[in-house]
N, C-alpha and C positions, 0 to 999 in steps of 0.2 A: 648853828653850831660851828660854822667855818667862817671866815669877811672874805675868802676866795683872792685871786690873784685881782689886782684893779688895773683891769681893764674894763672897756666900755665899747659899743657900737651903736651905729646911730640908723636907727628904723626910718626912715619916713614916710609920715602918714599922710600925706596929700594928693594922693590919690596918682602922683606920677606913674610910670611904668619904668619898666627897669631899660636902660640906657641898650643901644644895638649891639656897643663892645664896652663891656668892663674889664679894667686892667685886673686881672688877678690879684688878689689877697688877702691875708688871714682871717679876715673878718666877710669878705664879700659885699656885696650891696643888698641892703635890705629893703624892701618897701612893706609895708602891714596895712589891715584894713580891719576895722571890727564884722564879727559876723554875728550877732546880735549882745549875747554878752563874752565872746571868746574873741581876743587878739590874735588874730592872724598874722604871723610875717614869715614872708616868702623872701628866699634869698638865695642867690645866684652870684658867680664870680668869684669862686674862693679858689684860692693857688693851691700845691700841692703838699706844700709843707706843712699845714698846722694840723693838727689832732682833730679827728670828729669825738672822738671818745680816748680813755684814758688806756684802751687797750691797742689804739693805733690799730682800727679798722681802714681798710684801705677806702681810697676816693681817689678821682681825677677831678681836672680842671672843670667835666661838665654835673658836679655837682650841682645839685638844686634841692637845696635842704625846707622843708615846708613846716614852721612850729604854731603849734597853737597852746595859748595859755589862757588858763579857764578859769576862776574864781567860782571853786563847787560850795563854798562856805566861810564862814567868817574868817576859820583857820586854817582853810587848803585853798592851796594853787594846783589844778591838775594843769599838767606840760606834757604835749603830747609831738610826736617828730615825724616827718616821714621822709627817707631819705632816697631822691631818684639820682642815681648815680650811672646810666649805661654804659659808661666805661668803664666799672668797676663791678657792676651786680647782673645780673639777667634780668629781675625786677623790681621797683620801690617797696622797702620794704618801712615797718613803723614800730615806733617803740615808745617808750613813755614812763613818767610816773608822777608823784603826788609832794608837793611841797606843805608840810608842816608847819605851822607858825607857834613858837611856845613862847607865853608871857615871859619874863623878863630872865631870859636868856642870855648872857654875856656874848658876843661874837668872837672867834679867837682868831689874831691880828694878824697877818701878814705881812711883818715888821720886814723881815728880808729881803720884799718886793722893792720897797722904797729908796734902796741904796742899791739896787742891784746891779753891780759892772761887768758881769761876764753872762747876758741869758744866753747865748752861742752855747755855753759851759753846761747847760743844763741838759742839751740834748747827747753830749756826750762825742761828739763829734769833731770836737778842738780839745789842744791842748794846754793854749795860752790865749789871752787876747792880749791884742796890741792898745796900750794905755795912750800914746800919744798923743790922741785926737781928745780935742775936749769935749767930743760928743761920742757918749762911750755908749756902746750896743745893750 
């Protein structure tokens, strides 16, 4: 029902391990692993700024967010999360739900995303940005 903001990150599944120090940010580093028919990916290294959820639950730097996505049937995806955060929580806590697939559903576009010159503006936190640069934020 939504095409969502386009973005993307990038899992990898080759069995590395996660790096001694990751530079913080908004995506983190991800590595995943199948665990028979559920995708695992575990992810560490996220900065402090971006959103876990739309409610702006709080996190630190030593988040370690763990998802699993399950294929229960031809038209559900269960997503399952558990989020260990001890700079932020006393303990991992987990949440989850069920992704829908409906035959020929239109998606609705995200046309705003594509031209976007001020995302700084979105958090509400600025009151202009500076156009100068030919590489606008």
């Amino acid at each position: 029902d939504i095409g969502g903001p386009h973005s993307y990150r990038i899992v990898f599944m080759d069995g590395r391990p996660h790096p001694k120090y990751v530079e913080p940010s908004y995506f983190g580093h991800s590595i995943g692993r199948w665990e028979g028919d559920t995708l695992v990916v575990d992810t560490v290294g996220f900065n402090e700024q971006f959103w876990i959820d739309r409610e702006g639950s709080p996190h630190t730097e030593k988040l370690h967010f763990l998802e699993k996505f399950t294929r229960t049937d031809f038209n559900t995806l269960k997503y399952e999360v558990t989020i260990d955060d001890p700079g932020a929580y006393t303990r991992p806590w987990s949440t989850g739900f069920l992704l829908r697939w409906t035959p020929n559903l239109e998606l609705f576009e995200y046309v705003c995303q594509d031209n976007n010159h001020a995302g700084e503006l979105m958090i509400g936190n600025e009151r202009s940005v500076n156009r100068n640069s030919e590489i606008v934020p």
